[in-house]
N, C-alpha and C positions, 0 to 999 in steps of 0.2 A: 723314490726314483720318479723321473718326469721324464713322460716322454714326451714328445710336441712332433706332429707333421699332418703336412695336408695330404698324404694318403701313408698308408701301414701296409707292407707286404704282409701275409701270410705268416711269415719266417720271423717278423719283427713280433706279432701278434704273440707267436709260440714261445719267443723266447721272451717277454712279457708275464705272460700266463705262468711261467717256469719261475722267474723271479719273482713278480709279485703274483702269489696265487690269488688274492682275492682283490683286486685293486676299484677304486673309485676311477670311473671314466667320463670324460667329459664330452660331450660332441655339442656341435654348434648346430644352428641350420644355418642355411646359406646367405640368410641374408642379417645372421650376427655373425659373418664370419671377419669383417673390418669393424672398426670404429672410428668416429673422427676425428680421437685425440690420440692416435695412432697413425704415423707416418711410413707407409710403404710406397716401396718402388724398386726396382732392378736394375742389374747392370746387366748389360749383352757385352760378353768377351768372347773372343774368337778363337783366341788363343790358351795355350795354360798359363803363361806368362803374366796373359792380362787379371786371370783371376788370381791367381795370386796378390798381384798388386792391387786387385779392386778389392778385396780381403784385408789386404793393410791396410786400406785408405781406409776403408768402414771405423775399422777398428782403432786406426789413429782418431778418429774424431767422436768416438764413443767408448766409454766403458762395457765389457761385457755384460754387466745386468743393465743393463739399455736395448741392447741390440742382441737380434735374433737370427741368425742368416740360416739359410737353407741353402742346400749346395747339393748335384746330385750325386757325388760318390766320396762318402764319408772317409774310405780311406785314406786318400788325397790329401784333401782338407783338412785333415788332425794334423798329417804331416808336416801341410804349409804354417800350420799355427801354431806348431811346436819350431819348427826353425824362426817363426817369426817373433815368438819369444824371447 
């Protein structure tokens, strides 16, 4: 299991710890937390609307083992990605 974020509640931690009891973890400091053969950047969307569609644009122009998106409320977003399927 992999899990990847730039922070971890509590509750993600516990249920972590629950799945994998003894797990290898990685932390960065702050200033390996880019590289320069790594291209980030954001969208500001106003709307649900727009994320949605800035979700497919992503995704239309890369394969998933390419790209990495973070988004704040996972439930959402599983769902936009499963109709976008």
């Amino acid at each position: 299991m992999l899990l990847f974020s730039a922070t971890f509640e509590d509750s993600v931690w516990g249920f972590a710890e629950k799945v994998v009891p003894d797990p290898n973890i990685i932390r960065l400091r702050r200033e390996e937390e880019t590289l320069d053969t790594i291209k980030q950047f954001y969208i500001l969307c106003s709307e649900e609307e727009e994320k949605f569609s800035a979700r497919c644009d992503l995704y239309g122009g890369l394969t998933v083992a390419q790209a990495m998106i973070f988004c704040r409320v996972r439930s959402r977003t599983t769902g936009d990605v499963t109709i976008y399927r």
